[in-house]
MIMAR-377965 format. One line per 4 residues: their letters; for each residue y, z, x of C-alpha. Coordinates in Angstrom, 3 decimals. Example, Ala and Ser with C-alpha at 12.3 -4.5 7.8 and 13.67 -1.06 7.14 Angstrom:
BEGIN
as) -4.500 7.800 12.300 ~ -1.060 7.140 13.670
//
This chain:
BEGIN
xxxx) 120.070 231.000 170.456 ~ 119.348 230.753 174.198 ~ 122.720 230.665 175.319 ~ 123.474 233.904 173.117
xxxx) 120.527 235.421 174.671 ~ 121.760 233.856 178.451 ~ 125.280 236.025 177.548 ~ 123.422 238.769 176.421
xxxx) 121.409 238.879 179.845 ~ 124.444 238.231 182.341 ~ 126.254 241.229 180.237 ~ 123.819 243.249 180.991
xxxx) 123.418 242.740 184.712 ~ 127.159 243.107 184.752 ~ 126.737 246.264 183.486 ~ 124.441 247.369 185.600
xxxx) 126.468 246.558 188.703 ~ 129.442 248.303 186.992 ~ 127.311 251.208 186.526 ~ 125.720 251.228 190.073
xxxx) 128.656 253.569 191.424 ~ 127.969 256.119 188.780 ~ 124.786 256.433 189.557 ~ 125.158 256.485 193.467
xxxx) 127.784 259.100 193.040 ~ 125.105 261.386 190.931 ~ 122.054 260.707 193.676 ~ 124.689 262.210 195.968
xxxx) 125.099 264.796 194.321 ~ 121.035 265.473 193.448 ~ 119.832 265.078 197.084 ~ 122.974 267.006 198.663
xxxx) 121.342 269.668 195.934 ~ 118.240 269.132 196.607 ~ 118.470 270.084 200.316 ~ 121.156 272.300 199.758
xxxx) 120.104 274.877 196.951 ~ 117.565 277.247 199.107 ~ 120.306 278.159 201.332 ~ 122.076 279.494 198.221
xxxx) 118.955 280.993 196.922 ~ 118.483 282.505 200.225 ~ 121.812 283.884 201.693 ~ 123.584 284.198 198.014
xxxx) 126.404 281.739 196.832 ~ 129.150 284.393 197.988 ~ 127.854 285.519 201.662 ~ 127.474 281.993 202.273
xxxx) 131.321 280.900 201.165 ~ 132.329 284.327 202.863 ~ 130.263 285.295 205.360 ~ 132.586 285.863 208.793
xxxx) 130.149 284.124 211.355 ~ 128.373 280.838 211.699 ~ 125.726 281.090 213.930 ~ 122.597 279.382 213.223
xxxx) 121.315 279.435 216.857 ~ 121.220 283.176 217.059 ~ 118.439 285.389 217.434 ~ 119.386 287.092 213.695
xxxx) 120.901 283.544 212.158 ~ 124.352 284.054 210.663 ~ 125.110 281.352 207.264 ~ 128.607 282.161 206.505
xxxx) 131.173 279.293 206.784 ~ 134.719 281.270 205.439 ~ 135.935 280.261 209.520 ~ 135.026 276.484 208.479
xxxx) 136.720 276.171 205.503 ~ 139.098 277.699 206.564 ~ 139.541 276.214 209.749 ~ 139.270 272.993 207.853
xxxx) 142.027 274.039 205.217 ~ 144.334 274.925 208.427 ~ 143.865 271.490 210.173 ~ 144.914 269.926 206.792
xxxx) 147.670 271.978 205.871 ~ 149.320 270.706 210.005 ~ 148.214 267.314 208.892 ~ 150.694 267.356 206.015
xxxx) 153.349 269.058 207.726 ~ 153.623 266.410 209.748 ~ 152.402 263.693 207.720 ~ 154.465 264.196 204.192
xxxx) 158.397 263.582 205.739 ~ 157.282 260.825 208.076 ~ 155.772 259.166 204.902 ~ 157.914 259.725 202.463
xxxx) 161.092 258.712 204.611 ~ 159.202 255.526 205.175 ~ 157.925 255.131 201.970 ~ 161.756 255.162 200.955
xxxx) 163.021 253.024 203.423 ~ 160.266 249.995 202.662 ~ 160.706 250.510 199.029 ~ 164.637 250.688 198.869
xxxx) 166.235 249.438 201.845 ~ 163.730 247.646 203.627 ~ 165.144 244.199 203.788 ~ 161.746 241.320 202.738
xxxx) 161.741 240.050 206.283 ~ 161.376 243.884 207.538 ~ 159.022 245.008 204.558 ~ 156.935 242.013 205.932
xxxx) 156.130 243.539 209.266 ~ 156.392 246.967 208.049 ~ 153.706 246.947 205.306 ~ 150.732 245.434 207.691
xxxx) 151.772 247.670 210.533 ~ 151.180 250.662 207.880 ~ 147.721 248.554 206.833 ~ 147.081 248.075 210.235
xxxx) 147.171 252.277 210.991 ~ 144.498 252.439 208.187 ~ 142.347 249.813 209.844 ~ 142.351 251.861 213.088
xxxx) 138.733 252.941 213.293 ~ 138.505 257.159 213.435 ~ 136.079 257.492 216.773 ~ 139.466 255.142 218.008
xxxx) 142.008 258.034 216.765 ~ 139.570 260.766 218.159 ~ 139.225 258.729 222.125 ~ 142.908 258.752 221.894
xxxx) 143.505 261.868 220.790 ~ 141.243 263.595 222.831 ~ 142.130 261.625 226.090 ~ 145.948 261.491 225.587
xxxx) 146.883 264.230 222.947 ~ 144.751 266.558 223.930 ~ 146.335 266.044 227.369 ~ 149.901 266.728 226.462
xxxx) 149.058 269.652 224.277 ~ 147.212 271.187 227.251 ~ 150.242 270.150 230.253 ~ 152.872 271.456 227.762
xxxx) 151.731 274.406 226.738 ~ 150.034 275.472 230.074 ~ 146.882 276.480 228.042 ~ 143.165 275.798 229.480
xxxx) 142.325 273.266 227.013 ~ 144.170 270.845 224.741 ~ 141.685 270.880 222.087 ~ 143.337 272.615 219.494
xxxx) 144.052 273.039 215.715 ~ 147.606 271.317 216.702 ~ 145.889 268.901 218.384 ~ 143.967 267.694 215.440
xxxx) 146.643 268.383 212.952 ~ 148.640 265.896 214.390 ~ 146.052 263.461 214.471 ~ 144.618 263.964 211.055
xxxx) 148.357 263.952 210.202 ~ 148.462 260.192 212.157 ~ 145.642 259.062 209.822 ~ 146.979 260.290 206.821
xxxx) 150.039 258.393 206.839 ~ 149.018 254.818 205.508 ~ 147.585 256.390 202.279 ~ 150.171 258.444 201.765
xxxx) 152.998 255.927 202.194 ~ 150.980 253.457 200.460 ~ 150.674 254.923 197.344 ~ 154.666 256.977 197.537
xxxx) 155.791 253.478 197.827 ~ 154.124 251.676 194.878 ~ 155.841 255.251 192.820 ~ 158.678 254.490 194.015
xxxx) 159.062 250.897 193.781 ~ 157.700 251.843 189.851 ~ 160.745 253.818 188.851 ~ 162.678 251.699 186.361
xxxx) 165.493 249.773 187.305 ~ 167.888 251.427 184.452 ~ 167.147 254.811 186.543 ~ 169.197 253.030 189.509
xxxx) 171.478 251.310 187.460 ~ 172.733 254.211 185.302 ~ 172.916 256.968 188.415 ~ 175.300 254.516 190.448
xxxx) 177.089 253.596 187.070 ~ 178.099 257.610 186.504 ~ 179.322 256.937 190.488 ~ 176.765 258.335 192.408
xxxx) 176.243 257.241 196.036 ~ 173.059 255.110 196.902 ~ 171.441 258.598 198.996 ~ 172.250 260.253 195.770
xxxx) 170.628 257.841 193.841 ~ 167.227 257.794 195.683 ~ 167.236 261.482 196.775 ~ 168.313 263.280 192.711
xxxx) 167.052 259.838 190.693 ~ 164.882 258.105 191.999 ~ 162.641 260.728 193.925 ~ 162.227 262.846 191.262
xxxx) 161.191 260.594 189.258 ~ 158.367 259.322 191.473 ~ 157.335 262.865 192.260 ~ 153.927 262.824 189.979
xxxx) 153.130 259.272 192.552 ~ 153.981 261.029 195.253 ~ 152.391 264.337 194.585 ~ 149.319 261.894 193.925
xxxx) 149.635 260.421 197.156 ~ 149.938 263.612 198.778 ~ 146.786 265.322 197.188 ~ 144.945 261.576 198.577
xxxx) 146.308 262.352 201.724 ~ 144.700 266.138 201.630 ~ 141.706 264.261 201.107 ~ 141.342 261.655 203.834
xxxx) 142.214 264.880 206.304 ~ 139.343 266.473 204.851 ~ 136.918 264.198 204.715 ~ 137.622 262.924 208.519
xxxx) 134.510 264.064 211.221 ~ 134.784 261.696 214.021 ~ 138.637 262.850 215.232 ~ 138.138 266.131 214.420
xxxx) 135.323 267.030 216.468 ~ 136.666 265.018 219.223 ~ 139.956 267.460 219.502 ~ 139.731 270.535 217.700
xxxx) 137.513 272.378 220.422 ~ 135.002 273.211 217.953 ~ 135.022 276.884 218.254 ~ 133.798 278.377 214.463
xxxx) 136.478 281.017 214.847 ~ 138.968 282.020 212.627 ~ 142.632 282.070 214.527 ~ 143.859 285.435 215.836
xxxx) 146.433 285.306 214.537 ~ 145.767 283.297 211.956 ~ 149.103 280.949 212.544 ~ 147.842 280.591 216.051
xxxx) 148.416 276.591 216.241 ~ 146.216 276.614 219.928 ~ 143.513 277.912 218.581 ~ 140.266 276.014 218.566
xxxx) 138.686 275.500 215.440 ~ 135.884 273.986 213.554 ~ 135.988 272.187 210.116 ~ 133.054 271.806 207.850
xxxx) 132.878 267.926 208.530 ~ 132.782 268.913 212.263 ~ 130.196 271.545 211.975 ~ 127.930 268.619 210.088
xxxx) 128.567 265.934 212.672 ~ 127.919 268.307 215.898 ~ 124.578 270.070 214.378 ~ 122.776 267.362 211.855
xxxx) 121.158 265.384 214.952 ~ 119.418 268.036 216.710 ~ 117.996 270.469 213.673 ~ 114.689 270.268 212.120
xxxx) 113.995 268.851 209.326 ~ 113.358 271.484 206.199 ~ 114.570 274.309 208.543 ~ 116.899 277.058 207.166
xxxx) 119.422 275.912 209.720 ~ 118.849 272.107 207.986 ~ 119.573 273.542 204.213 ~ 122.807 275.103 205.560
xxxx) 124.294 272.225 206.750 ~ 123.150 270.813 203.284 ~ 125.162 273.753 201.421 ~ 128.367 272.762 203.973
xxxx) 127.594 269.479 202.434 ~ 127.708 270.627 198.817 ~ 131.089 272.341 199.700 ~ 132.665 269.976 201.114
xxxx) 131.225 266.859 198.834 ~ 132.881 269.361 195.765 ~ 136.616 270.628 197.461 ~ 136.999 266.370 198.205
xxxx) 135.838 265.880 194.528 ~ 138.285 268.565 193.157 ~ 140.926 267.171 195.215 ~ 140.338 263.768 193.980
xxxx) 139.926 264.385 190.742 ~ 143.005 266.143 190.575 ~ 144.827 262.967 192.189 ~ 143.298 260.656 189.783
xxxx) 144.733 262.937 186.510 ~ 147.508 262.416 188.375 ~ 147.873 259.146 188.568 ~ 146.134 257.981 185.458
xxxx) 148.820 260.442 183.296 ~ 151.363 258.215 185.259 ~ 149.866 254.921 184.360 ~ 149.649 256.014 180.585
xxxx) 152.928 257.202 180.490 ~ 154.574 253.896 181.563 ~ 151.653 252.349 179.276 ~ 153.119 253.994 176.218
xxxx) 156.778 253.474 177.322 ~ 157.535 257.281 177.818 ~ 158.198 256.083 181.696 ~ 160.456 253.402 180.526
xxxx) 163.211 255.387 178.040 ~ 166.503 254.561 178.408 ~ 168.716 256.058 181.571 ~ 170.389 257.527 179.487
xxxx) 167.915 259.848 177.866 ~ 167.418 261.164 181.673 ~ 169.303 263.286 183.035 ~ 170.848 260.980 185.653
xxxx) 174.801 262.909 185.216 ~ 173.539 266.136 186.122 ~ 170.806 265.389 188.977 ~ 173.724 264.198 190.660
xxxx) 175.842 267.147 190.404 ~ 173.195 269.552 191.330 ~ 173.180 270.789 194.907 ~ 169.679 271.766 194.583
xxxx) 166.803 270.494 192.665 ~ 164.145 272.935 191.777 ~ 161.426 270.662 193.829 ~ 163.519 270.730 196.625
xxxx) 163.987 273.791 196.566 ~ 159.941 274.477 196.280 ~ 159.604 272.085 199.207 ~ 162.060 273.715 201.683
xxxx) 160.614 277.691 200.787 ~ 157.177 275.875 200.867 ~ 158.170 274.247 204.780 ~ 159.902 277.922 205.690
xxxx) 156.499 279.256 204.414 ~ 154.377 277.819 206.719 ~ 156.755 277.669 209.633 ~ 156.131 281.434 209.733
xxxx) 152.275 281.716 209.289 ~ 152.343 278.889 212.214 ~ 153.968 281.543 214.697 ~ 157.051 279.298 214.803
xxxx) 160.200 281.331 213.514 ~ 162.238 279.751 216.038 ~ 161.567 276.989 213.994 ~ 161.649 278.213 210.902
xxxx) 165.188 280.177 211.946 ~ 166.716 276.543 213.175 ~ 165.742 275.170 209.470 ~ 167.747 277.388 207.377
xxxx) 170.525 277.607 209.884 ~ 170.649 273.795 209.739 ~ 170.405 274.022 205.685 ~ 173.066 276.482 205.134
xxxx) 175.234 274.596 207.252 ~ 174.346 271.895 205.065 ~ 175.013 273.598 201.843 ~ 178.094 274.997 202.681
xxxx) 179.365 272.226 204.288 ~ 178.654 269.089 202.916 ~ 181.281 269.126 200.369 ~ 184.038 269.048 203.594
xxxx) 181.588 265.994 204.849 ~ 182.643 262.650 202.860 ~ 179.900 260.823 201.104 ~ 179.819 257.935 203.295
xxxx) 178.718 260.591 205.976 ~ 176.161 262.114 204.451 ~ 174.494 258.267 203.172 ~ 174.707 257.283 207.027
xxxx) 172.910 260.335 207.763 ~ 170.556 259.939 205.506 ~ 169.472 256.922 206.096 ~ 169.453 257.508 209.732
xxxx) 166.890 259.824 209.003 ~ 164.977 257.557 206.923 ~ 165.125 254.814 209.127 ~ 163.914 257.083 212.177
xxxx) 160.727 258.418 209.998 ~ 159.957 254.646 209.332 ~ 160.063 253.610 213.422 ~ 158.186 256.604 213.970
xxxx) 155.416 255.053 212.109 ~ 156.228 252.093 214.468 ~ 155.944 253.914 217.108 ~ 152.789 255.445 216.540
xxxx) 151.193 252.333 216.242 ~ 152.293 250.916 219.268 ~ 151.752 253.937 221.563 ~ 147.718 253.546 220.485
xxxx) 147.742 250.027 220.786 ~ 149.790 249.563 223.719 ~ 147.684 252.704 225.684 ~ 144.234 251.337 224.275
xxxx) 144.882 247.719 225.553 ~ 146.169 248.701 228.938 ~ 143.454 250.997 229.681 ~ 140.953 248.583 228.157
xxxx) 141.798 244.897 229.532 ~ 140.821 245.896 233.113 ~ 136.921 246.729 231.800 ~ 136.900 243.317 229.752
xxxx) 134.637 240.657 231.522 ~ 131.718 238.122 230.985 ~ 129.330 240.680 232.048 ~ 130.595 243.220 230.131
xxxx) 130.429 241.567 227.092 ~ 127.127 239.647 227.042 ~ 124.886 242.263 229.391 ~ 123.453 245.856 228.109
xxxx) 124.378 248.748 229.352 ~ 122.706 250.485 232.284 ~ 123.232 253.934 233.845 ~ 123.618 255.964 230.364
xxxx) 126.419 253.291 229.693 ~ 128.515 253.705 233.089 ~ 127.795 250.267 234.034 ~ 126.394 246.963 232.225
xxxx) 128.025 246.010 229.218 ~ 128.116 246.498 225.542 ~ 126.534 243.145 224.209 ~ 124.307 244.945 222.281
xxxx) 126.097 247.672 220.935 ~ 128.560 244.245 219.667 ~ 125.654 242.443 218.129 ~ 124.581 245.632 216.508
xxxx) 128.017 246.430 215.005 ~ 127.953 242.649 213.497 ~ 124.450 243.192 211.909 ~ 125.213 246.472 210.430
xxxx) 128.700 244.851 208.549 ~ 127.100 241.638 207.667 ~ 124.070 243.605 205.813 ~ 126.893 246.044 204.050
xxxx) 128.661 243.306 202.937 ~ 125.613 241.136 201.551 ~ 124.663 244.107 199.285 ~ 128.270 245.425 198.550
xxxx) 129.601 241.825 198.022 ~ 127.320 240.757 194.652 ~ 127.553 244.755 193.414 ~ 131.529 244.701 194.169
xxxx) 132.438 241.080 192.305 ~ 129.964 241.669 189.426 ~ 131.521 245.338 188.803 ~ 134.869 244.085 188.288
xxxx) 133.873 241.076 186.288 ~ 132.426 243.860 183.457 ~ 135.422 246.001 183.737 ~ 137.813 243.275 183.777
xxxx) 136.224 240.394 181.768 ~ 133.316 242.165 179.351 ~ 135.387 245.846 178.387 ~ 138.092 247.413 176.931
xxxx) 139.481 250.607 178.063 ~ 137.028 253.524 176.732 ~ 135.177 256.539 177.446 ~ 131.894 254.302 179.593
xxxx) 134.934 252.384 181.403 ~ 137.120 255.583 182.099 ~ 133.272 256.553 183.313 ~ 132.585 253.246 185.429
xxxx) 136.286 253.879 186.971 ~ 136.093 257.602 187.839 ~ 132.804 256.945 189.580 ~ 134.255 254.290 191.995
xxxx) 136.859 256.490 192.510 ~ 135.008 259.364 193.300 ~ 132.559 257.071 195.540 ~ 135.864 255.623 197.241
xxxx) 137.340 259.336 198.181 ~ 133.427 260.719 198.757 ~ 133.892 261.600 202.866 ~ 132.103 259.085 205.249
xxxx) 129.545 262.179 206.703 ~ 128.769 262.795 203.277 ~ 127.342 258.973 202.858 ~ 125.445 259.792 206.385
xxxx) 123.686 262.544 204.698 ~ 122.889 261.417 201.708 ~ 121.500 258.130 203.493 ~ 119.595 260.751 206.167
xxxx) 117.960 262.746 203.268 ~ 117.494 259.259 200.420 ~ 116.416 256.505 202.648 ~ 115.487 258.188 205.894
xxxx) 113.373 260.795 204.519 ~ 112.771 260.121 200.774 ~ 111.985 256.574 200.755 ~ 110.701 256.813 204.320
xxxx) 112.946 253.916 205.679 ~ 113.503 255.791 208.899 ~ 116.365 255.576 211.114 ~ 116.528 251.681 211.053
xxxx) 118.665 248.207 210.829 ~ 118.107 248.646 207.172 ~ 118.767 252.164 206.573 ~ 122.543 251.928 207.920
xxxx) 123.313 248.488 205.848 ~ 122.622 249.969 202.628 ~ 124.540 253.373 203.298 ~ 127.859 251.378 204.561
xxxx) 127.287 249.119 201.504 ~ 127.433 252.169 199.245 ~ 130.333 252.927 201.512 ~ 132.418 250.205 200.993
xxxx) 131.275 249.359 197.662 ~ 134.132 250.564 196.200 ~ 137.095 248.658 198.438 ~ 135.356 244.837 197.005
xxxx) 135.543 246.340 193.462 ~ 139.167 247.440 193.414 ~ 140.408 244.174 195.407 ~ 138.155 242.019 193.251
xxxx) 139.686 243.927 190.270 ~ 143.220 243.295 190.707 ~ 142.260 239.472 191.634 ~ 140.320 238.880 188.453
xxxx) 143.864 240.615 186.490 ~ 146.278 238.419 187.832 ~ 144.407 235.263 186.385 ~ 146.751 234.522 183.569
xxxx) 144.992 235.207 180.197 ~ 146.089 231.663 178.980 ~ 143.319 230.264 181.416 ~ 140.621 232.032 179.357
xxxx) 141.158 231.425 176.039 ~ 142.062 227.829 176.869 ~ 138.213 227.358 178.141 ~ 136.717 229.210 175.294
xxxx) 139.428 227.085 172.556 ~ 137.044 223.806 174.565 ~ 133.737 225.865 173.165 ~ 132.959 227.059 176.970
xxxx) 130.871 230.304 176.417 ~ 132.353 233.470 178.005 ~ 129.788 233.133 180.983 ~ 131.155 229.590 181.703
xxxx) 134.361 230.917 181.556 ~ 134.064 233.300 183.978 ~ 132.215 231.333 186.471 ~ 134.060 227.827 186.029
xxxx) 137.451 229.284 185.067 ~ 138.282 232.970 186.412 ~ 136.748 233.400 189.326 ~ 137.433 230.113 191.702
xxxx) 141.288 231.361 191.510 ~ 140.227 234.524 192.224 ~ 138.015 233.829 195.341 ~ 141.242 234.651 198.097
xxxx) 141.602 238.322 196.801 ~ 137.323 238.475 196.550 ~ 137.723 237.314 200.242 ~ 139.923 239.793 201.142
xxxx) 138.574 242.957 199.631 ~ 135.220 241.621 201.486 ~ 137.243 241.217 205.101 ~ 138.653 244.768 204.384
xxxx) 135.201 245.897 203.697 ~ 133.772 244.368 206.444 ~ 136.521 246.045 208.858 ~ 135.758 249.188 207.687
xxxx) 132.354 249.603 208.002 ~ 132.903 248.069 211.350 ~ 134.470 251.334 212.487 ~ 132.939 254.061 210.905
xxxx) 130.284 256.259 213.085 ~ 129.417 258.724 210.712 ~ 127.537 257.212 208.253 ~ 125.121 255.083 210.854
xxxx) 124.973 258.624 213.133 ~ 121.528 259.929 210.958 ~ 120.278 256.373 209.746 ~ 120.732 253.476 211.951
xxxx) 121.571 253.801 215.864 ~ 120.690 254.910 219.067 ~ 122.966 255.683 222.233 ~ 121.432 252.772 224.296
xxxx) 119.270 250.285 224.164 ~ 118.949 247.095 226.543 ~ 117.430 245.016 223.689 ~ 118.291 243.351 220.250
xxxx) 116.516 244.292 217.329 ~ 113.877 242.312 215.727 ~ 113.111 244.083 212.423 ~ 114.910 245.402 209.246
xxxx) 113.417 248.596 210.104 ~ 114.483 249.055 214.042 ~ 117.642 251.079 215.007 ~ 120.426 249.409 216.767
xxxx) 123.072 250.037 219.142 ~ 126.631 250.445 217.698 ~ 129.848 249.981 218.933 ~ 131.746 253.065 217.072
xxxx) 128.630 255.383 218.130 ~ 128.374 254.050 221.548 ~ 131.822 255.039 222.161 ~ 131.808 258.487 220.684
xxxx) 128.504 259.570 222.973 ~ 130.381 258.151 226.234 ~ 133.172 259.880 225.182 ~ 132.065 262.993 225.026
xxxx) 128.903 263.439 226.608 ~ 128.832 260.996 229.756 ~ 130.799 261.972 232.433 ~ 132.039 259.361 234.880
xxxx) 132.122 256.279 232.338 ~ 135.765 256.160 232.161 ~ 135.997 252.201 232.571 ~ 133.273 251.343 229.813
xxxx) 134.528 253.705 227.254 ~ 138.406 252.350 227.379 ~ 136.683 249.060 227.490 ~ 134.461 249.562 224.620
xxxx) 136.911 251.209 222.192 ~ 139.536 248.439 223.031 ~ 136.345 245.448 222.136 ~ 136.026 247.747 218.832
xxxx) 139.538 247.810 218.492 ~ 140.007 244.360 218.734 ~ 137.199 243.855 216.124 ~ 138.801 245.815 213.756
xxxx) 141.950 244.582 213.744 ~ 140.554 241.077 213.701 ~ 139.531 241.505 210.632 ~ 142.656 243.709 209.042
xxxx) 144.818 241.099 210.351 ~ 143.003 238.033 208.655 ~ 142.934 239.925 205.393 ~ 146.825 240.714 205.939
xxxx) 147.499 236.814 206.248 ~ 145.143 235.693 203.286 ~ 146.559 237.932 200.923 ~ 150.178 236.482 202.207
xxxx) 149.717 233.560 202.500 ~ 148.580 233.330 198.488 ~ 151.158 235.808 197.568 ~ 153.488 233.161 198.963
xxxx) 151.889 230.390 197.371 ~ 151.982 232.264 193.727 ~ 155.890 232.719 194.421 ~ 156.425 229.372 195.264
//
């Protein structure tokens, strides 16, 4: 009787842990609301969506925000352009020709772009980008919409070759095996086979892509120049715009509480909080139609049900064809029909004269051009690093590192903007850690698939893809305000918990799956309750992935700013807190103000966003070798 009631108990708090994300993801939603409804009430729902001018400041305030979303929706659309082919060629190339050796140092450099903290992308961006744009184009500043397309378009490309790789590596093996039996080259094989047939994963992974570019604020304020302007004309790449996670990162720390001016930035809030849920919704139908299509065996028919024989003959597939109008499309609204011109002179060249090129020819090609989109990515990874720690060795020192900063952060150090970054992660991760593992334990262990776990699921989801300046906000208005925390130690912990809360439920997920069943029902055959099991049985083989997902966690909330920029820090202070309920210096934060508003600190800032840096990828790096090193071990 006690132990039934013990199981009873545990299930419960499970449950409640599972349930935790739902419930964060509907507070959002209520206080974003809360603050954000009068502004509707006041301006109207449609003047405020398509009102022409933004200006809060003025003498007669303005409330429309059509030149933010649309600025935003511009941004994104250059972040794809030049995100989607660099991704998807290396997507290909890790996935199908990728030898193990070079997959191995392929895969963490791709981790390691997503472990790049965003105030790092925005320095570098808006010191070295930013730069170029402005020297090349002989144009007074290089703070563009190009400027952040490309870099939005930079951090887009881990998610979205992440997830085009696991579709492709999905496709059934008969799909290869039956395209090259009719005689069909290995290009033709991946490009009219194997493609296609990944396109709902990679569409997926696109519309997550769409969504990290959205949701960024740290890189985008740093180089799009911040004008709330729509382009004239509108293709106008060097145009200086403003997105709506800009707009809430520049004006949130200097407007007064319960002001009109506050309940606008509340309604961007609701806008944006609902395009990123759209978006992310739509990826997850995606996806989860994928997974119960292989589920129920309608991904796995027969090769010869598909039709491999004539993909192979066809010169052009109706997606590609979609795709290239789609590219000419927005070549021309970008002002670049020189471009656009080169394009289809290259593809009817192509077209009309590929059958005089041997197949041979066209494979080399191909795969030249995969294997360039995949040292791109390569590239890009060592230009940051390899600028960052050039710049950023020379500032390094004893001093800098253990003494405070003086002179608005010219001189001193950054010890306590370090010792503030640690206490922020280390608080996340004690309250994300306990939520995280006892999450997946209900989903995994205690449920089957149903309409509360599709409900659990959607809500981590929707928590995971939920933009980091939306978490600031909601921790601003909840804890700040509400409960009255103020801007403390505290206040930041619990927002980058809620944060990362969903990264130590997916990784602890997956670990608690691979446990082979046999290991469960042999403990419960010995009369072990399903508690004991659990504890005793599941999750000591699980603890390496548990570790990871909590090293990942810890990384990330390492480098975000915009969750801690309205609940937890302060530019500079010379001291370490002493209370919960004091804010701190951070590392991310102190960086972003000496960036951008202290002249003359040139030394500290490369110094301080190379110590961040190094943080960072500290931690990426250690969860890269754990998760190898027991992948090994599992093989072996």
């Amino acid at each position: 009787m006690v132990s039934r009631i013990k199981e009873r108990f545990v299930r419960s708090v499970f449950f409640l842990t599972a349930f935790f994300a739902v419930i964060v993801v509907a507070f959002i939603l209520l206080f974003l609301l809360r603050d954000g409804y009068s502004i509707f009430e006041t301006v109207g729902v449609l003047n405020f969506l398509v009102g022409p001018t933004w200006a809060p400041a003025s003498v007669v305030p303005s409330y429309g925000i059509s030149a933010l979303i649309i600025g935003t929706l511009l941004v994104t659309l250059g972040a794809m352009v030049f995100a989607v082919p660099l991704s998807l060629g290396c997507a290909i190339y890790i996935s199908e020709l990728a030898s193990p050796r070079i997959k191995s140092v392929l895969k963490p450099a791709t981790e390691l772009l997503a472990g790049i903290p965003s105030v790092v992308y925005g320095f570098f961006g808006m010191i070295v980008l930013s730069t170029f744009i402005r020297t090349t184009f002989n144009i007074p500043s290089g703070q563009t919409w190009l400027a952040g397309s490309i870099l939005l378009g930079i951090m887009a490309l881990p998610t979205i070759i992440s997830v085009s790789e696991d579709a492709i590596s999905s496709v059934p093996c008969e799909y290869r095996e039956g395209s090259l039996a009719t005689g069909a080259t290995r290009w033709q094989t991946i490009s009219r086979v194997i493609v296609p047939a990944a396109l709902s994963g990679i569409a997926a992974a696109i519309i997550l892509g769409i969504g990290r570019a959205i949701g960024e604020t740290m890189a985008v304020i740093m180089v799009t120049g911040n004008a709330a302007i729509i382009p004239s004309p509108i293709w106008n790449v060097l145009s200086s715009v403003r997105t709506l996670t800009g707009t809430l990162g520049i004006e949130m720390g200097d407007v007064a509480v319960g002001s009109e001016h506050y309940h606008a930035l509340f309604g961007v809030a609701v806008v944006l909080l609902i395009i990123t849920l759209i978006i992310n919704i739509s990826a997850l139908a995606i996806l989860s139609h994928l997974r119960d299509g292989r589920t129920t065996g309608r991904a796995k028919r027969s090769w010869l049900h598909f039709p491999t024989l004539t993909l192979v003959k066809e010169r052009f597939l109706p997606w590609s064809r979609i795709a290239f109008l789609t590219l000419l499309a927005i070549l021309f609204l970008a002002g670049l029909g020189w471009v656009a011109l080169i394009v289809i002179l290259a593809a009817a060249a192509w077209h009309y004269g590929r059958d005089r090129i041997s197949r041979p020819h066209i494979e080399r090609v191909a795969f030249s051009c995969v294997i360039a989109a995949a040292l791109a990515v390569l590239a890009i990874l060592a230009i940051i690093l390899g600028y960052i720690i050039a710049n950023g060795l020379p500032a390094l020192s004893w001093e800098f590192l253990t003494q405070g900063p003086t002179d608005l952060g010219r001189s001193g150090g950054i010890f306590p903007a370090i010792v503030g970054t640690l206490y922020l992660v280390a608080g996340a991760i004690l309250i994300a850690l306990p939520l995280g593992v006892g999450a997946a334990v209900y989903l995994v262990e205690y449920t089957r698939e149903g309409r509360i776990t599709k409900l659990i699921r959607t809500g981590v989801d929707l928590l995971n893809g939920t933009p980091s300046i939306v978490f600031g906000l909601f921790g601003f208005a909840f804890l700040v305000l509400f409960l009255d925390v103020g801007i403390s130690l505290l206040a930041g912990m619990i927002t980058l918990a809620l944060m990362v809360l969903p990264t130590v439920i997916r990784t602890t997920e997956e670990s608690l799956k691979n446990i082979p069943q046999s290991l469960r029902e042999g403990s419960l055959a010995l009369g072990a309750t399903q508690w004991q099991t659990i504890k005793n049985v599941v999750i000591p083989p699980a603890v390496p992935g548990i570790v990871t997902g909590a090293i990942l966690s810890i990384g990330r909330a390492a480098g975000e700013t915009a969750p801690i920029m309205f609940t937890a820090v302060v530019f500079s202070t010379r001291f370490l807190p002493t209370s919960l309920f004091q804010p701190v210096m951070a590392l991310p934060y102190h960086l972003f103000i000496l960036s951008t508003n202290v002249p003359g600190a040139t030394t500290n800032k490369y110094g301080t966003a190379l110590v961040l840096l190094m943080l960072v990828v500290a931690f990426y790096t250690v969860a890269i070798l754990i998760r190898n090193h027991y992948a090994h071990k599992a093989r072996g």
